[in-house]
N, C-alpha and C positions, 0 to 999 in steps of 0.2 A: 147948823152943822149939816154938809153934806154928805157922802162917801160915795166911792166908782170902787166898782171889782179891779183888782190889781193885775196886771197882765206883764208881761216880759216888755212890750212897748209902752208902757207907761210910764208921763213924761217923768215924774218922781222919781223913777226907779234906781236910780245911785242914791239918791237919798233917803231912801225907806232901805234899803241892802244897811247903809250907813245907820241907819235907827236899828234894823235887827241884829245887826253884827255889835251895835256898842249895849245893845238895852237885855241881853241875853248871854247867862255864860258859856261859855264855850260847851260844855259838858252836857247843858241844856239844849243847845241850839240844833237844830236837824240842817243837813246842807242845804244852802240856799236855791242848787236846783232842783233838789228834790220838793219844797214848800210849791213850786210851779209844778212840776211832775203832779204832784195829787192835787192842785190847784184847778187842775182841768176836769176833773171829777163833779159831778152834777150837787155832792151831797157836801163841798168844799168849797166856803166861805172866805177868801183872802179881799179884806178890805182897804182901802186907805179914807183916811177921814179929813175934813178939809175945812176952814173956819176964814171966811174970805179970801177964798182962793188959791190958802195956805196948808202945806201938809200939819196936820198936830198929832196925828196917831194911825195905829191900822192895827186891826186885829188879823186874827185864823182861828177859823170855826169849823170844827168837821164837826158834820148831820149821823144821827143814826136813829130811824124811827123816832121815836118822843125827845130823843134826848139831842141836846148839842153840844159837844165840848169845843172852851174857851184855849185851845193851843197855845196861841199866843198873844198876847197885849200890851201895845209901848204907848207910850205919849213922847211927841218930839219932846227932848230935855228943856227947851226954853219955855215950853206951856208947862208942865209938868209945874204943879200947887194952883195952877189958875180953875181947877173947877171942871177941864177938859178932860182928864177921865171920867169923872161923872158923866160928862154927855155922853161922851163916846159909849160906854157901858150902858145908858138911860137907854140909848138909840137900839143899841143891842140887843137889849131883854124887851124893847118893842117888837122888834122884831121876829124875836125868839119868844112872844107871848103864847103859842097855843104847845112850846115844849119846856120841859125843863132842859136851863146853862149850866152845865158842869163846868168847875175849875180844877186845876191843882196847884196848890201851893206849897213852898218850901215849909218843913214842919220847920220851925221856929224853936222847938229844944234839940233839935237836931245841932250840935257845935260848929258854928260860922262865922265866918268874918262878916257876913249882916244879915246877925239876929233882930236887930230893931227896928230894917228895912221890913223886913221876913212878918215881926209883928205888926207892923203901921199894915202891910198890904193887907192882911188878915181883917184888920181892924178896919179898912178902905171896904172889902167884901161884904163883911156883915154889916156894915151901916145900907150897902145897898139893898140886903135883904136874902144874903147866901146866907144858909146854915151848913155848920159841920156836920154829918153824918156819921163819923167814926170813921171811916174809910180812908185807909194808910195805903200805900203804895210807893215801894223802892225801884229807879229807874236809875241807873249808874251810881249806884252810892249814895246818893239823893233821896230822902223820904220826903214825900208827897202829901199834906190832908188834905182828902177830896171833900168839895165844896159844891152845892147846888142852889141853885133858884127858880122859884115855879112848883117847885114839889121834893119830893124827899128822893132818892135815889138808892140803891140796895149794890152789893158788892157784883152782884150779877149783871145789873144795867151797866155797869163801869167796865168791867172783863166782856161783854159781850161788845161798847163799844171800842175796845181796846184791839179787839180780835179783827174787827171789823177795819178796823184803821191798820194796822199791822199787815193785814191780808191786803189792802190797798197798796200801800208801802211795796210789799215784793212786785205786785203785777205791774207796777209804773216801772218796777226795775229795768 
């Protein structure tokens, strides 16, 4: 498995637009030119991932000191049960070995039309080796358990990189 930073000229790029727009809801999704806007930031990670030659996933990771948050994570829908997010993820927290990965996930008793999506993903996490923390967080009506890997995480590493990403967000404005 390979991956190349994701750029505005990148040959993919209708079809990773096409993987963000369907694998993410609406409610969720940040605009798509904005994910380039902080893309160009030193401490922002937009990847594509590639399995002979073939797109299968791409992540977005914003940095902040020790910590890295998991933004966002698709597998193309025709790999998705093949074992490719494992890699993709495996590759990821290589990567991300000398910090801790934050995630957020949809809380799962939260009332949804995919609660047992919401649990399998949870249950995808902790096989890889995230633990819960306790850390809730509401962003559009949306509650959030934050999830880490590499080490434990406190409500202030998460608000600190929250702040930090946020303050990013206006200055690309």
């Amino acid at each position: 498995m390979e991956y190349k930073k994701i750029s505005r000229n990148s040959n993919d790029i209708d079809e990773l637009r096409r993987l963000y727009l369907t694998s993410f809801p609406k409610e969720e999704r940040m605009a798509w030119d904005s994910l380039f806007q902080l893309a160009k930031w030193e401490d922002v990670d937009f990847l594509a991932y590639y399995k002979n030659d073939k797109l299968v996933g791409a992540t977005y990771t914003v940095n902040h000191d020790q910590l890295s948050w998991l933004f966002y994570f698709a597998v193309v829908p025709e790999f998705r049960g093949q074992g490719i997010g494992t890699k993709i993820l495996s590759s990821l927290l290589d990567d991300c070995s000398d910090r801790r990965l934050m995630i957020d996930i949809e809380d799962p008793e939260q009332p949804a039309n995919n609660t047992r999506q919401r649990i399998r993903r949870i249950g995808f996490y902790k096989r890889m080796g995230f633990k819960d923390y306790g850390i809730r967080q509401t962003e559009k009506n949306i509650r959030y358990n934050i999830m880490a890997h590499g080490g434990k995480i406190t409500t202030d590493n998460y608000k600190n990189l929250m702040r930090k990403y946020k303050n990013s967000l206006q200055q690309s404005a």
